[in-house]
N, CA, C and O atoms as a DFTB+ gen file, in Angstrom:
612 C
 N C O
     1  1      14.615      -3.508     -19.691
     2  2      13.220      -3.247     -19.421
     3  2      12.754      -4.152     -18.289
     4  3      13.067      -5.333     -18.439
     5  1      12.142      -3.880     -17.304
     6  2      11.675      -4.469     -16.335
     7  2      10.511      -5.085     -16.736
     8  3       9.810      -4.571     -17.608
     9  1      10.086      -6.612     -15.952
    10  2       9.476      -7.057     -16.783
    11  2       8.372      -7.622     -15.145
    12  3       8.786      -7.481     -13.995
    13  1       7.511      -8.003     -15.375
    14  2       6.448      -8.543     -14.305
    15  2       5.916      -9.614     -14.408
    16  3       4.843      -9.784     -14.987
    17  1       6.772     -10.747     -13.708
    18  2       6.162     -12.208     -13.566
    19  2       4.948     -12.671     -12.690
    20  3       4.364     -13.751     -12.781
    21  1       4.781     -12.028     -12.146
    22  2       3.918     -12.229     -10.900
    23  2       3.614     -10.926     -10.349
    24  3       4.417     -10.311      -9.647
    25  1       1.979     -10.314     -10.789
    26  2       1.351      -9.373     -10.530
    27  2       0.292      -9.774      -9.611
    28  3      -0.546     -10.582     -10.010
    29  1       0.225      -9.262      -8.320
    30  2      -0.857      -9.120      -7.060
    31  2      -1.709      -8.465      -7.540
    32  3      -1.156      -7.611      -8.233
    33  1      -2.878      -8.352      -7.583
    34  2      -4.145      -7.440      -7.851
    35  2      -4.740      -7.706      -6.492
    36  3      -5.169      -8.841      -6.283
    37  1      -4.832      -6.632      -5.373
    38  2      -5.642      -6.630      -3.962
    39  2      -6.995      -6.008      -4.289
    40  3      -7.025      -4.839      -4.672
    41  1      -8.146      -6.737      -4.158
    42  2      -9.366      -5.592      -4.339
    43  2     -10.500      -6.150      -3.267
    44  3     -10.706      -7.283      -2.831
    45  1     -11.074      -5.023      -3.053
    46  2     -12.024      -5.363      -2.152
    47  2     -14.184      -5.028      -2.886
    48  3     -15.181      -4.577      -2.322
    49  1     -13.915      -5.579      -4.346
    50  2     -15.302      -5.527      -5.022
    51  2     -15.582      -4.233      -4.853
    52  3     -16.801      -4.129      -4.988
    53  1     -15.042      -3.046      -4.598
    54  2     -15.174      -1.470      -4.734
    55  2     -15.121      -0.927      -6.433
    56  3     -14.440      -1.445      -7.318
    57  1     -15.847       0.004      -6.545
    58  2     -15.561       0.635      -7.910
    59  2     -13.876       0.773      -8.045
    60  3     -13.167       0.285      -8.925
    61  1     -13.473       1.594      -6.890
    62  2     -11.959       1.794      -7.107
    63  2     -10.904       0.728      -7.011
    64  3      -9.731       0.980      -7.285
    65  1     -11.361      -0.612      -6.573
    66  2     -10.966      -1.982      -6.850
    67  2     -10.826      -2.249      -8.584
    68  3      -9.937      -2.489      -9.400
    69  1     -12.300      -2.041      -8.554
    70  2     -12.341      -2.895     -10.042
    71  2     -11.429      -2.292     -11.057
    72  3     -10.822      -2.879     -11.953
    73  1     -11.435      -0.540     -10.656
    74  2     -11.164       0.363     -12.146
    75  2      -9.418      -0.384     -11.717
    76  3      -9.010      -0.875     -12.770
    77  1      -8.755      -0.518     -11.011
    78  2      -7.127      -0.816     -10.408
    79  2      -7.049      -2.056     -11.122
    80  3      -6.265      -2.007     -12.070
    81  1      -7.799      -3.478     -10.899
    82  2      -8.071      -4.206     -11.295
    83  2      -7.851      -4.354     -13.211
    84  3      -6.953      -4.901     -13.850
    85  1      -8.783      -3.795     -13.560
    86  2      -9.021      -3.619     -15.126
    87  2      -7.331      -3.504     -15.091
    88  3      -6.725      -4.408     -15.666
    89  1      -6.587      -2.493     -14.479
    90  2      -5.394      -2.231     -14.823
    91  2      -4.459      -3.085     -14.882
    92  3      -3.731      -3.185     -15.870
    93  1      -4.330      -3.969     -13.612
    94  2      -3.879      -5.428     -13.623
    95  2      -3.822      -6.245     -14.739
    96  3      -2.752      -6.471     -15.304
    97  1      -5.065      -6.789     -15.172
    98  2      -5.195      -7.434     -16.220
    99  2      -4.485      -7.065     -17.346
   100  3      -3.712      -7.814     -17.945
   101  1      -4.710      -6.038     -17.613
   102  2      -4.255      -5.173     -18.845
   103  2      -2.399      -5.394     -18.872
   104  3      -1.639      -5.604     -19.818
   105  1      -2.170      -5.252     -17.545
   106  2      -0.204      -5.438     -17.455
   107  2      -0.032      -6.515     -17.727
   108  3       0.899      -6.922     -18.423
   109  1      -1.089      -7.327     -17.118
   110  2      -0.509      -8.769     -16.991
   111  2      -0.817      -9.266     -17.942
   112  3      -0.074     -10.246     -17.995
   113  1      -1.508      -9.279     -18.889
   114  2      -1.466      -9.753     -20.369
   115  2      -0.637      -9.218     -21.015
   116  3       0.079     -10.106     -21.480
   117  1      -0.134      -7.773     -21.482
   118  2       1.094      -6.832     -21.995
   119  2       2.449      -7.794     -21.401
   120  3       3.044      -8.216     -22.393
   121  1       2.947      -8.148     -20.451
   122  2       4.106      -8.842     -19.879
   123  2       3.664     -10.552     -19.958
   124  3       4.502     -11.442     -20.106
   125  1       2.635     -10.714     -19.868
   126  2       2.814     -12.692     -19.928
   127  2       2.945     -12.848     -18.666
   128  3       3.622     -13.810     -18.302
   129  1       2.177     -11.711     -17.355
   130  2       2.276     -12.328     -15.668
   131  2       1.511     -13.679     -15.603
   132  3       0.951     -14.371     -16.454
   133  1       1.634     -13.747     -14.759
   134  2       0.899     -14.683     -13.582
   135  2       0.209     -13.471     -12.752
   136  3       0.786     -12.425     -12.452
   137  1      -1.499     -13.897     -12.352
   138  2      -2.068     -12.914     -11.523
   139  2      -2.713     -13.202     -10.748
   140  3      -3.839     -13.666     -10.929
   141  1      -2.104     -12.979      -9.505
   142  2      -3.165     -12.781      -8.443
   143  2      -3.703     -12.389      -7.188
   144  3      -3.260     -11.969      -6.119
   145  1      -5.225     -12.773      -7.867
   146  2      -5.968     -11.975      -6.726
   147  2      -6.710     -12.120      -5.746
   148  3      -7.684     -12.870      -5.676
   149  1      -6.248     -11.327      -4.836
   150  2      -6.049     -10.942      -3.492
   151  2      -7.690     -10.468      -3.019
   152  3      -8.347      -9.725      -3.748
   153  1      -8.274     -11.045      -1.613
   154  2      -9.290     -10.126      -1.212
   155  2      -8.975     -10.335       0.514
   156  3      -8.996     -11.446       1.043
   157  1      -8.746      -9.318       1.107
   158  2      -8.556      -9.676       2.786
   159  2     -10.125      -9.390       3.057
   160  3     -10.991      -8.616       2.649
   161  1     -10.028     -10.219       3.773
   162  2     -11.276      -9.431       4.819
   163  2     -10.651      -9.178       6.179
   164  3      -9.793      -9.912       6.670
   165  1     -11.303      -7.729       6.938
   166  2     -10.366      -7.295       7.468
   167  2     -11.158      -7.753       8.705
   168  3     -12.384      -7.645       8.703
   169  1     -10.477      -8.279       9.800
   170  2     -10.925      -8.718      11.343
   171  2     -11.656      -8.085      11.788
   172  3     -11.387      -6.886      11.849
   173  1     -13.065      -8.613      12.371
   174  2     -14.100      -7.950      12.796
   175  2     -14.146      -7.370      13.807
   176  3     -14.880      -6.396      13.975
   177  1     -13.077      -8.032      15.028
   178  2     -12.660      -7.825      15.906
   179  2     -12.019      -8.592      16.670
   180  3     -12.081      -9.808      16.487
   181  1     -11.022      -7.880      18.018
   182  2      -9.936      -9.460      18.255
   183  2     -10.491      -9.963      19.277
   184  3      -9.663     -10.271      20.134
   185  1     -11.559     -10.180      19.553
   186  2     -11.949     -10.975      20.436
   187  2     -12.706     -12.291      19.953
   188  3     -13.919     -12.456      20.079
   189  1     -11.806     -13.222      19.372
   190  2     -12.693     -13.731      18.688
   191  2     -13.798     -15.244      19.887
   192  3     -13.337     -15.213      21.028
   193  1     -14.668     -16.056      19.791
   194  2     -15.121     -16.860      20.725
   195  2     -15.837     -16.020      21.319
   196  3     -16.644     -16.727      21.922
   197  1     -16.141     -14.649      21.613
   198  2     -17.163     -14.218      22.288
   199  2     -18.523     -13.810      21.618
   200  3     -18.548     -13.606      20.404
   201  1     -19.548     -13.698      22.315
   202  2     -20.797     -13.477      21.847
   203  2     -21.244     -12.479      21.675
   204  3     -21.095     -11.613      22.537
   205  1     -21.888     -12.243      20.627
   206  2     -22.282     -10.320      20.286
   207  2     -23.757     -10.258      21.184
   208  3     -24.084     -11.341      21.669
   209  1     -24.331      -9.529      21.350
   210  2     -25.438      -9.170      22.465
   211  2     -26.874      -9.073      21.444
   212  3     -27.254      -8.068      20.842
   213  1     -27.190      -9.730      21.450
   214  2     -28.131      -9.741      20.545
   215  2     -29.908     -10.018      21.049
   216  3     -30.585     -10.459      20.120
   217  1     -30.640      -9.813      22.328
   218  2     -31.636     -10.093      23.090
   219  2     -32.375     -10.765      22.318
   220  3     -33.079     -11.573      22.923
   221  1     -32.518     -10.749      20.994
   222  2     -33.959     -10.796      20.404
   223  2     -33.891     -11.591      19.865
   224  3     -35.018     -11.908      19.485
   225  1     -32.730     -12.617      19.321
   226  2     -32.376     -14.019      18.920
   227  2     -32.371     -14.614      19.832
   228  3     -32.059     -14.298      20.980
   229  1     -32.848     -15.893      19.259
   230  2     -32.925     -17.400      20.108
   231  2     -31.587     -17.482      20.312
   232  3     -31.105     -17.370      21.439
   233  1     -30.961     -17.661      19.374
   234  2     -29.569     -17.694      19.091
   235  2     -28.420     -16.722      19.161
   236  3     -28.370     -15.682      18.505
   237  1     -27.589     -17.100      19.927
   238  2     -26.564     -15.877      19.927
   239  2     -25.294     -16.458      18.580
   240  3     -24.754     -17.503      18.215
   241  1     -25.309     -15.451      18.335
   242  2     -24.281     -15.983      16.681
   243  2     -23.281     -15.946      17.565
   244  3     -23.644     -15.515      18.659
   245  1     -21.910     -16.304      17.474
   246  2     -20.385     -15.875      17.573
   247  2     -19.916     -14.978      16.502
   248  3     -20.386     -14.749      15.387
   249  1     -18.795     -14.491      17.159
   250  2     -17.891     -13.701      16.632
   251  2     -17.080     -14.847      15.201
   252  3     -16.469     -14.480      14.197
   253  1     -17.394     -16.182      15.648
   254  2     -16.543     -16.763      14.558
   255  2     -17.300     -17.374      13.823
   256  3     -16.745     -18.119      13.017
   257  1     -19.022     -17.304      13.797
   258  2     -20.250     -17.470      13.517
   259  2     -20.188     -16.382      11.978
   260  3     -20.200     -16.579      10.763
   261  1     -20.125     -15.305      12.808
   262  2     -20.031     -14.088      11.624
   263  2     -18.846     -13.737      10.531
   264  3     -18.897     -13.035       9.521
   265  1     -17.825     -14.444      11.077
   266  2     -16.731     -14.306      10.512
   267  2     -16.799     -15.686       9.027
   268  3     -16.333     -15.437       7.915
   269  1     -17.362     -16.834       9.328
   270  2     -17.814     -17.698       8.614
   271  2     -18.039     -17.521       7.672
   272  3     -17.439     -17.848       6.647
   273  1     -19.456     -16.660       7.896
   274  2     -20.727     -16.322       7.181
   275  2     -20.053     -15.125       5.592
   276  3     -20.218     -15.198       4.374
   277  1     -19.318     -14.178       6.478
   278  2     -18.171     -13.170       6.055
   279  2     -16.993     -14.322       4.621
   280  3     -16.721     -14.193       3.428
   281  1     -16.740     -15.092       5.460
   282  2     -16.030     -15.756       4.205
   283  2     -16.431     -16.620       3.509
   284  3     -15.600     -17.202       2.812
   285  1     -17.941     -17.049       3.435
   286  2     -18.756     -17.677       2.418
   287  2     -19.011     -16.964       1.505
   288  3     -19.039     -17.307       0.322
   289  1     -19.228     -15.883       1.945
   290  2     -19.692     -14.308       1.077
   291  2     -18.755     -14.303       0.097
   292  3     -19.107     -14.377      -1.081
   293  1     -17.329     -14.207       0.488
   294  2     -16.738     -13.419       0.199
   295  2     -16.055     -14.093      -1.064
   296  3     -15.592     -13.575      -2.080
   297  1     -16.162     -15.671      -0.594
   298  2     -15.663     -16.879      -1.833
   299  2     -16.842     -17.060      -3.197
   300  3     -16.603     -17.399      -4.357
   301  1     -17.984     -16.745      -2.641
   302  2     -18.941     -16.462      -3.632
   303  2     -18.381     -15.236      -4.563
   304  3     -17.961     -15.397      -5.708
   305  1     -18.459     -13.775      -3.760
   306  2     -18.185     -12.667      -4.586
   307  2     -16.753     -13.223      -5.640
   308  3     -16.749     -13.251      -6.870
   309  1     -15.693     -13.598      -4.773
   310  2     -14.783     -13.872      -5.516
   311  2     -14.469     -14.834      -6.958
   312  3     -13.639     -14.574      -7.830
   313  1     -15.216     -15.771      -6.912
   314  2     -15.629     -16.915      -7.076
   315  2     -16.773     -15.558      -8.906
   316  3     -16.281     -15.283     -10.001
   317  1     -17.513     -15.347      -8.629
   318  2     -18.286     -14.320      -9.288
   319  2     -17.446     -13.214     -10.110
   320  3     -17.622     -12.859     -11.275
   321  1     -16.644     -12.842      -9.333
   322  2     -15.828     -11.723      -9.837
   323  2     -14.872     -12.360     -11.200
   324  3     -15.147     -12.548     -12.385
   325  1     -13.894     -12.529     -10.547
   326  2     -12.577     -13.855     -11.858
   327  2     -13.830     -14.538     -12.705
   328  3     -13.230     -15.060     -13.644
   329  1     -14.983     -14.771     -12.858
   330  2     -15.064     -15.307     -13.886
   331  2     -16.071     -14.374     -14.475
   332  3     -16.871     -14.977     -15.190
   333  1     -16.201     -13.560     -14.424
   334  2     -17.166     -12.017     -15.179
   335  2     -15.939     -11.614     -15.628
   336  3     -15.858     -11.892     -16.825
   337  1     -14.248     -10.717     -14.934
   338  2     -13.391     -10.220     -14.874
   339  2     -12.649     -10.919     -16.184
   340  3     -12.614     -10.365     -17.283
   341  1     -12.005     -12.335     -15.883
   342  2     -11.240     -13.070     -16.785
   343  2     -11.635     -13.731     -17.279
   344  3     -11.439     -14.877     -16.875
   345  1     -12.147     -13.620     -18.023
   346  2     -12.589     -14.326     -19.399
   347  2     -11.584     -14.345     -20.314
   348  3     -11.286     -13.254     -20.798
   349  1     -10.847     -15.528     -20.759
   350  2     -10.154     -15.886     -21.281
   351  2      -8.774     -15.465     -21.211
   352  3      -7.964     -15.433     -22.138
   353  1      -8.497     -14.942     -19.238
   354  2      -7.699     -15.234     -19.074
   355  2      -7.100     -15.866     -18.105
   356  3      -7.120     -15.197     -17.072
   357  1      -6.495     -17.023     -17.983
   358  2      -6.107     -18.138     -17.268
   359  2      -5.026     -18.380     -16.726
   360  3      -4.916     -19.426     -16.086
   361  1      -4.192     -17.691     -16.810
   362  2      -3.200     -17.661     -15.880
   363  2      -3.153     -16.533     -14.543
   364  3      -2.507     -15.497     -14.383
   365  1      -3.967     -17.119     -13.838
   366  2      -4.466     -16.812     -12.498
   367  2      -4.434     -17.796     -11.210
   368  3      -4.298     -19.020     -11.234
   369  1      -4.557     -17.142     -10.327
   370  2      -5.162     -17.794      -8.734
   371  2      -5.615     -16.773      -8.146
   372  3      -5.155     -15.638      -8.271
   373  1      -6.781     -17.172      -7.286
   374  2      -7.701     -16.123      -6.382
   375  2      -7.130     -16.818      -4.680
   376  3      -6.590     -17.852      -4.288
   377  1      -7.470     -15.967      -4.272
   378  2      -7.017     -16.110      -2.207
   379  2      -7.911     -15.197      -1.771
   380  3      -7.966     -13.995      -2.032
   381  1      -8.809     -16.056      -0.884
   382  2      -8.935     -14.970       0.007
   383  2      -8.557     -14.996       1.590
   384  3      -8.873     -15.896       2.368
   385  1      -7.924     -13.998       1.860
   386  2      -7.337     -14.219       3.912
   387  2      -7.998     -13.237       4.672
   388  3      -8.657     -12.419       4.031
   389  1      -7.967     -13.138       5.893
   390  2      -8.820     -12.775       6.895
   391  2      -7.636     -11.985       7.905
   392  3      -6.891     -12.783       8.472
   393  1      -7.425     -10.799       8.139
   394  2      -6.361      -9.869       8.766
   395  2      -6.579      -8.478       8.277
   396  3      -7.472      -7.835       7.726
   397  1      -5.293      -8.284       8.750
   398  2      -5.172      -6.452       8.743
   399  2      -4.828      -6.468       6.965
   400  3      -3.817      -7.106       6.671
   401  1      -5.680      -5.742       5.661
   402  2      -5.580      -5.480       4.553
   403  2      -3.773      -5.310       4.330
   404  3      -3.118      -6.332       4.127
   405  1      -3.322      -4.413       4.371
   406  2      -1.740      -3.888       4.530
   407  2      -0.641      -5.335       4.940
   408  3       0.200      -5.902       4.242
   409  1      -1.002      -5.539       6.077
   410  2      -0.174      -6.761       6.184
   411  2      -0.209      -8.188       5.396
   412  3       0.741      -8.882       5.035
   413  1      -1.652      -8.411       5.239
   414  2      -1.750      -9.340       4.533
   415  2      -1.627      -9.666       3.036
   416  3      -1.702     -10.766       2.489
   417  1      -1.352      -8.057       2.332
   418  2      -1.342      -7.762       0.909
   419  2       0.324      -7.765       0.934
   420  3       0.745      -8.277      -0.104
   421  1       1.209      -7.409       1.679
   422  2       2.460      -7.470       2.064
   423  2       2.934      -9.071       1.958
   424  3       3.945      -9.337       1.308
   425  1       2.319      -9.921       2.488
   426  2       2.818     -11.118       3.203
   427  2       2.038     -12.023       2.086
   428  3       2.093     -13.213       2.396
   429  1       1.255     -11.758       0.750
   430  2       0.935     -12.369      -0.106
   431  2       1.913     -12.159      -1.001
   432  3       2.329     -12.914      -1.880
   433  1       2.294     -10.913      -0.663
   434  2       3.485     -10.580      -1.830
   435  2       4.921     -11.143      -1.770
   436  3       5.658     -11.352      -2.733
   437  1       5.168     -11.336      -0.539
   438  2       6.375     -12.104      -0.246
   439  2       5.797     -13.471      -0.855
   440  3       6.345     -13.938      -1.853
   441  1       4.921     -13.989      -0.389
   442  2       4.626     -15.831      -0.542
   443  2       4.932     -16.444      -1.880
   444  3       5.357     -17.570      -2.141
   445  1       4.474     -14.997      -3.013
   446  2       4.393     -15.516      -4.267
   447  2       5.435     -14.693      -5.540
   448  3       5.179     -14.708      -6.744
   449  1       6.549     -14.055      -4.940
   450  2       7.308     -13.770      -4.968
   451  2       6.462     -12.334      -6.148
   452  3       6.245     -12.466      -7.352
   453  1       6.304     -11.703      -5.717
   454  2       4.902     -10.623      -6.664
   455  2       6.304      -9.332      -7.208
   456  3       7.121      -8.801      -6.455
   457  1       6.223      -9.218      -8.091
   458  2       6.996      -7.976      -9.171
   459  2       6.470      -6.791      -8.827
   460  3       7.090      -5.759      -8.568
   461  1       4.800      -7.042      -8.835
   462  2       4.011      -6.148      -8.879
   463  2       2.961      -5.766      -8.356
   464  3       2.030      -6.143      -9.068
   465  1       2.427      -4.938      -7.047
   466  2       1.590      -5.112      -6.387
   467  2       0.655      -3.969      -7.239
   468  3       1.312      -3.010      -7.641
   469  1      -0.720      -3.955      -7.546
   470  2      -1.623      -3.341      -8.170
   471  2      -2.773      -3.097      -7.401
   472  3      -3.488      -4.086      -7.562
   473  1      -3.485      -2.072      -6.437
   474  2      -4.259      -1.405      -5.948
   475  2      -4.446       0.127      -6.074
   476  3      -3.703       1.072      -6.343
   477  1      -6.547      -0.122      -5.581
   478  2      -6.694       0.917      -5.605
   479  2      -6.719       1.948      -4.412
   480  3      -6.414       1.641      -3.259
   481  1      -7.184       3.417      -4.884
   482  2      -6.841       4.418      -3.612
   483  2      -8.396       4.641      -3.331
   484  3      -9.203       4.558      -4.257
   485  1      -8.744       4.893      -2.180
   486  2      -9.710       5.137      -1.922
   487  2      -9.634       6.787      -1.756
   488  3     -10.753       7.266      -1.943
   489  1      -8.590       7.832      -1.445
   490  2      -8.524       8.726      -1.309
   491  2      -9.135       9.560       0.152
   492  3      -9.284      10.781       0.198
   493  1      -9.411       8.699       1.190
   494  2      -9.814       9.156       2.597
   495  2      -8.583      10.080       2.723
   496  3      -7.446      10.142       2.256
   497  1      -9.634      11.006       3.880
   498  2      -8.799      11.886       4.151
   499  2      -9.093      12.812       5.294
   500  3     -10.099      12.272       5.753
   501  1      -8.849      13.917       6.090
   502  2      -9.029      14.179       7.357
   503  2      -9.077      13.346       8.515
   504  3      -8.108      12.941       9.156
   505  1     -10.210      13.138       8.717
   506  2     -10.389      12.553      10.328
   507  2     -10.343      10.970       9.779
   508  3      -9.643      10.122      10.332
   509  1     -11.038      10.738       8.818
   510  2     -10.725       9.424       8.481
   511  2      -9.702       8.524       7.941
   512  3      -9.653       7.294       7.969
   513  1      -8.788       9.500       7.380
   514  2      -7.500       9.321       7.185
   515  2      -6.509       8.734       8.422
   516  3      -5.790       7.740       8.318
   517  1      -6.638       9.545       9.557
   518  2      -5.954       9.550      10.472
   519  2      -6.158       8.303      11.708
   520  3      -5.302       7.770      12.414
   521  1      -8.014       8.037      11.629
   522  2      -7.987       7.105      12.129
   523  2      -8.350       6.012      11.264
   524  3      -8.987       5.202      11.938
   525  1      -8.235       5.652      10.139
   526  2      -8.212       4.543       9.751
   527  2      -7.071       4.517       8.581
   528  3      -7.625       4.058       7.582
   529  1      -5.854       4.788       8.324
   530  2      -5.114       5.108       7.889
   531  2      -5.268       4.708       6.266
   532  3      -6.388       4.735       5.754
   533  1      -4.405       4.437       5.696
   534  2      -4.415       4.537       4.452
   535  2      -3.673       2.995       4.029
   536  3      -2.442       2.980       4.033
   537  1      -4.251       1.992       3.748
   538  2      -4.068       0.799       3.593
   539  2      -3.054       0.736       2.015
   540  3      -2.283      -0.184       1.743
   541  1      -3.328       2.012       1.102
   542  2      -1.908       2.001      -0.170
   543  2      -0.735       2.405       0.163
   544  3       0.353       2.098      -0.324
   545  1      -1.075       3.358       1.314
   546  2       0.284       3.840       1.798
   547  2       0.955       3.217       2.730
   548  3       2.041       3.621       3.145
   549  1       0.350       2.144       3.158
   550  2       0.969       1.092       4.550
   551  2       1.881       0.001       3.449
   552  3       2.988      -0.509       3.622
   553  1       0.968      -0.103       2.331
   554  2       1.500      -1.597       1.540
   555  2       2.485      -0.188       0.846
   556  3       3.612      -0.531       1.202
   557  1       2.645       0.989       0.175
   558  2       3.765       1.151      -0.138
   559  2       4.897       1.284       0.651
   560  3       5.996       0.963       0.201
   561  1       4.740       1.791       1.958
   562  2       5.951       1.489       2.701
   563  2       6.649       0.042       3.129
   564  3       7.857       0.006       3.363
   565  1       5.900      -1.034       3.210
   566  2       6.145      -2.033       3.416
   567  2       6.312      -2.921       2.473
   568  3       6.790      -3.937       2.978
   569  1       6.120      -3.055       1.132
   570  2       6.169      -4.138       0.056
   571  2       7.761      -4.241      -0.189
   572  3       8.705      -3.466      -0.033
   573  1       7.582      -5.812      -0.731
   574  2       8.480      -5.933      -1.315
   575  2       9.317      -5.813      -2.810
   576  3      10.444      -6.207      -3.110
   577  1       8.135      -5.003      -3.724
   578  2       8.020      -5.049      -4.834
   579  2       7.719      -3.345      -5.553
   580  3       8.083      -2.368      -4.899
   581  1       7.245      -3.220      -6.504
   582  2       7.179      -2.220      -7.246
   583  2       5.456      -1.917      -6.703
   584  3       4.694      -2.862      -6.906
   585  1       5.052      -1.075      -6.258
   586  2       3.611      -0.633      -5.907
   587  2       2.845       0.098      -6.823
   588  3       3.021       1.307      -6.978
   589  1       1.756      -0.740      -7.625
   590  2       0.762       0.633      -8.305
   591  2      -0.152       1.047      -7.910
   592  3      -1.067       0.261      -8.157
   593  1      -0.659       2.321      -7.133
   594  2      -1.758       2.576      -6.976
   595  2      -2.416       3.294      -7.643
   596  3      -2.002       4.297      -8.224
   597  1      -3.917       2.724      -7.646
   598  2      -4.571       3.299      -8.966
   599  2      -5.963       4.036      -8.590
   600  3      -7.035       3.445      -8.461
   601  1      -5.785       5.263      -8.455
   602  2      -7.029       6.444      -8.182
   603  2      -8.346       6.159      -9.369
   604  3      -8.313       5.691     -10.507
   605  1      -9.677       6.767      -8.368
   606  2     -10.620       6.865      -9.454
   607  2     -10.439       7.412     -10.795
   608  3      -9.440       8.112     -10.630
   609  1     -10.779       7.535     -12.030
   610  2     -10.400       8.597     -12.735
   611  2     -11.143       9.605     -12.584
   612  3     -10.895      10.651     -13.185
């Protein structure tokens, strides 16, 4: 029987995060994992050091101004989430990194040697599919591990 020491949960505070999520937990208590979770924030853009155009501020923010601001947020939400989420359960770590979602859910999975990568699908599709591709199907071609992806119900 295959067994899961180390389960990734990637979510981005989406309904279809959380419902994937719930699922996580649920394995990783059933097996005795280790879990964790993952939030990228995805690059705002690669120019980073330049100034957004903003006339009507005194102040021109930066690009790494906003990106800051983006991961204060995001350690709060996280920070909020694991302790609403796991309640009484403690064998965890939270991360959050700043890159392309796919690569960086890939390259968490290598770091921490992950059994089990656990995300959800957002289900895009047509034009948006094509240009913003499909971030379950990038991490299933690329992982190093067993991939769950987990649709709305």
């Amino acid at each position: 029987m295959k067994t899961f020491t180390t389960i990734l949960a990637a979510i981005d505070f989406s309904e279809n995060s959380d419902y994937a999520f719930d699922l996580a937990v649920t394995i990783a208590t059933a097996f005795n994992s280790r879990l964790v979770v993952l939030h990228v924030i995805d690059n705002l853009v690669y120019t980073r050091g330049f100034y957004m155009p903003f006339p009507y501020l005194d102040d021109y923010p930066s690009i790494n101004q906003l990106e800051k601001e983006l991961e204060e947020s995001a350690k709060t939400m996280m920070t909020r989430f694991c302790e609403s989420r796991l309640a009484g359960f403690s064998n965890y770590t939270s991360s959050i990194e700043t890159g392309t979602p796919f690569r960086e859910i890939i390259s968490m999975a290598n770091k921490t040697a992950a059994s089990l990568i656990v995300l959800g699908t957002h289900g895009r599709s047509g034009l948006d599919r094509l240009v913003f591709g499909s971030t379950a199907e990038r991490v299933v071609r690329g992982a190093p591990c067993s991939v769950l992806t987990v649709p709305l119900p």
